[in-house]
NUVEXMAR-804920 format. One record per residue (C-alpha): x, y, z. Coordinates in steps of 0.2 Angstrom, whole numbers, padded with zeros to 4 digits, always signed. Layout:
<gubas>
XYZ
...
</gubas>
This chain:
<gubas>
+0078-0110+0087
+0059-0104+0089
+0064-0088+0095
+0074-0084+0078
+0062-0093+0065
+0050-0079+0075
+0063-0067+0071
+0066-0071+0053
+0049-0072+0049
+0046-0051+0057
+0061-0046+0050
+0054-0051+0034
+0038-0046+0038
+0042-0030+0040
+0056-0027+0027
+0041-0031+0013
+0030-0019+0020
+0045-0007+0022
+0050-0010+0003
+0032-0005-0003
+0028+0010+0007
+0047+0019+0008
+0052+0019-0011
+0032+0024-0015
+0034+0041-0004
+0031+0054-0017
+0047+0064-0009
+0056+0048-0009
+0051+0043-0025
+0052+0057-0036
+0072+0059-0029
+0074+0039-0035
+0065+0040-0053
+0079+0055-0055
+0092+0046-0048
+0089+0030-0059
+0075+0035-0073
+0057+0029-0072
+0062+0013-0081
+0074+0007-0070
+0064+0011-0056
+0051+0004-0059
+0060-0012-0063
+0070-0013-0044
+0053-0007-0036
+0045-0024-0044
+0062-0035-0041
+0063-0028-0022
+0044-0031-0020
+0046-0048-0026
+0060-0054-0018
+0051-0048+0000
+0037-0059-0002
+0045-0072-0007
+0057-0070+0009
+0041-0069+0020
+0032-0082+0012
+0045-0095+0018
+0049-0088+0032
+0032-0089+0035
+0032-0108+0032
+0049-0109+0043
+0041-0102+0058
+0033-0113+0071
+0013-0117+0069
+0004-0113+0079
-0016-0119+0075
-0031-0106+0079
-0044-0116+0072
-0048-0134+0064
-0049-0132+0044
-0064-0138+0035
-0062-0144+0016
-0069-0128+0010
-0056-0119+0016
-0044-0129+0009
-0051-0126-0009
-0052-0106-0003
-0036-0103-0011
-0038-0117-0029
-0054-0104-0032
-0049-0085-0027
-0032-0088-0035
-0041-0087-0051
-0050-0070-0054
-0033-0066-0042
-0020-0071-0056
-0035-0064-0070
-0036-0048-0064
-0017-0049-0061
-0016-0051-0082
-0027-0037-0086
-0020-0026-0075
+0000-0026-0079
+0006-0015-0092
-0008-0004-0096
-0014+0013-0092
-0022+0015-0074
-0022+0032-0065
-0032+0029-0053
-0021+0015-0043
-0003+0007-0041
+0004-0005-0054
-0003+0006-0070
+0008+0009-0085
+0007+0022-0098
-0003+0032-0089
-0004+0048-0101
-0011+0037-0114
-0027+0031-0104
-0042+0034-0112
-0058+0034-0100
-0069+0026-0114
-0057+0011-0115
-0052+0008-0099
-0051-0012-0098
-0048-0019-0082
-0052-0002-0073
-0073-0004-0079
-0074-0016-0065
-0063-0010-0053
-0050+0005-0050
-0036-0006-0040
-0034-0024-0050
-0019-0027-0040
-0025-0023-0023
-0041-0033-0027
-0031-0046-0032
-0019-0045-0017
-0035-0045-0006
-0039-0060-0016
-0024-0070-0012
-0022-0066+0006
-0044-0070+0009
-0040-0088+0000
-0025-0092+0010
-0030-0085+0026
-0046-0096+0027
-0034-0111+0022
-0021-0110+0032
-0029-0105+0050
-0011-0104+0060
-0002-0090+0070
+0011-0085+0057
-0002-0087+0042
-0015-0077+0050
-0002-0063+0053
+0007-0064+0037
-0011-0066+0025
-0023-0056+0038
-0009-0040+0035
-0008-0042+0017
-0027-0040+0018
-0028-0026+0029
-0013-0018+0017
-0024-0022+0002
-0039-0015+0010
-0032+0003+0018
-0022+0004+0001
-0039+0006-0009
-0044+0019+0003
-0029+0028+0005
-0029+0031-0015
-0046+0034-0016
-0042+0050-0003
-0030+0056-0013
-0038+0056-0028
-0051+0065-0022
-0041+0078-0011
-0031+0080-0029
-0049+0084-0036
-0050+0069-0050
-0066+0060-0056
-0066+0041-0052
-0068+0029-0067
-0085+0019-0065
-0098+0022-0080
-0103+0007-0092
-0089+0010-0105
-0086-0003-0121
-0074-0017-0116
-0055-0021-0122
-0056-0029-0140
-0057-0046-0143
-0036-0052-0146
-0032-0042-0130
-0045-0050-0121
-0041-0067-0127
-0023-0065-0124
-0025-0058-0108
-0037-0071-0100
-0024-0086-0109
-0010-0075-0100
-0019-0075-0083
-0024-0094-0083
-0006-0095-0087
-0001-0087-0071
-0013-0099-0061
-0002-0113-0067
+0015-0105-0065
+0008-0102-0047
+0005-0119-0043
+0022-0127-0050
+0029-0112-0041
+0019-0115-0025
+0031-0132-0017
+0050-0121-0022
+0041-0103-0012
+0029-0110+0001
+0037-0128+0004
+0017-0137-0002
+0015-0146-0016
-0003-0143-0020
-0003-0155-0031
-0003-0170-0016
-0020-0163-0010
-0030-0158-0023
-0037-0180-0025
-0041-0178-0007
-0048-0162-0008
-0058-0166-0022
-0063-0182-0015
-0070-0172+0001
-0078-0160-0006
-0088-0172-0015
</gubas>
């Protein structure tokens, strides 16, 4: 029994990673968005991607724990505080142009003086994967959390680089100046849509990871204090 909730918990491990980095192949990619239309493409790549980390996220919680380390309060409220520029950046970051990472939409249409969420960084997604994986890594200081959060960081982290490479092999000019923010609705709606997220991550949370987070925020707070 220990041996497979191992097993499930690699396999799954290692079908997410497989899922991001196979269909995301320029060769590989390019042949698929002929096959199925960049629309449709686009929509299996995020259904896929979804449906692997929910898988690993459980089987993570199914696998045996294994402690590293004791866990101080402050790592327990790790996750409550990242998670929130996580889920923000997540909002500002969907469904608009961004050529400079993964996730951008639209991308003929993006205008360097405009660029929202890319003035304060050129990979919102990865940031805010790095995010998540940092606050639950420090909360959760256990064998399979430590492999499944400290790869999602290392994915995160070599992912920026990797981009950054080829942007610059491919001879194109990062975005970085000070450039006039996103317009006042869209950044209104935006933030609303990201604080949104935080909360439909929290009643998510005890259905995909098996905690209710709600239990331990009193106690939490209460140590804290």
């Amino acid at each position: 029994m220990v041996l497979s909730a191992w097993a499930e918990f690699l396999a799954a491990l290692a079908v997410f990673f497989a899922s991001h980095a196979i269909p995301a192949r320029p060769a590989v990619k390019q042949r698929l968005v002929g096959l199925l239309g960049r629309g449709a493409y686009g929509a299996c790549y995020g259904i896929i991607s979804l449906a692997a980390l929910g898988w690993v996220i459980a089987a993570a919680g199914r696998a045996p724990t294994v402690a590293l380390a004791p866990v101080a309060p402050w790592q327990l409220a790790a996750p409550f505080i990242l998670m929130v520029p996580a889920c923000l950046l997540v909002a500002f970051a969907l469904f608009r142009p961004n050529p400079y990472s993964f996730g951008g939409s639209r991308n003929a249409r993006f205008n360097p003086s405009y660029p929202g969420v890319v003035r304060i960084t050129r990979h919102p997604l990865l940031l805010a994967i790095l995010l998540w994986a940092v606050g639950h890594l420090l909360a959760n200081p256990h064998a399979a959390h430590a492999i499944l959060f400290g790869s999602f960081a290392v994915f995160s982290l070599t992912g920026m680089a990797a981009i950054d490479r080829r942007l610059r092999r491919n001879g194109i000019a990062m975005a970085g100046e000070p450039i006039p923010p996103m317009g006042v609705m869209e950044l209104t709606l935006r933030a609303a849509g990201g604080l949104a997220l935080y909360a439909l991550v929290l009643l998510a949370h005890p259905v995909v990871a098996g905690i209710n987070v709600y239990i331990l925020l009193p106690s939490l707070i209460r140590s804290l204090l």
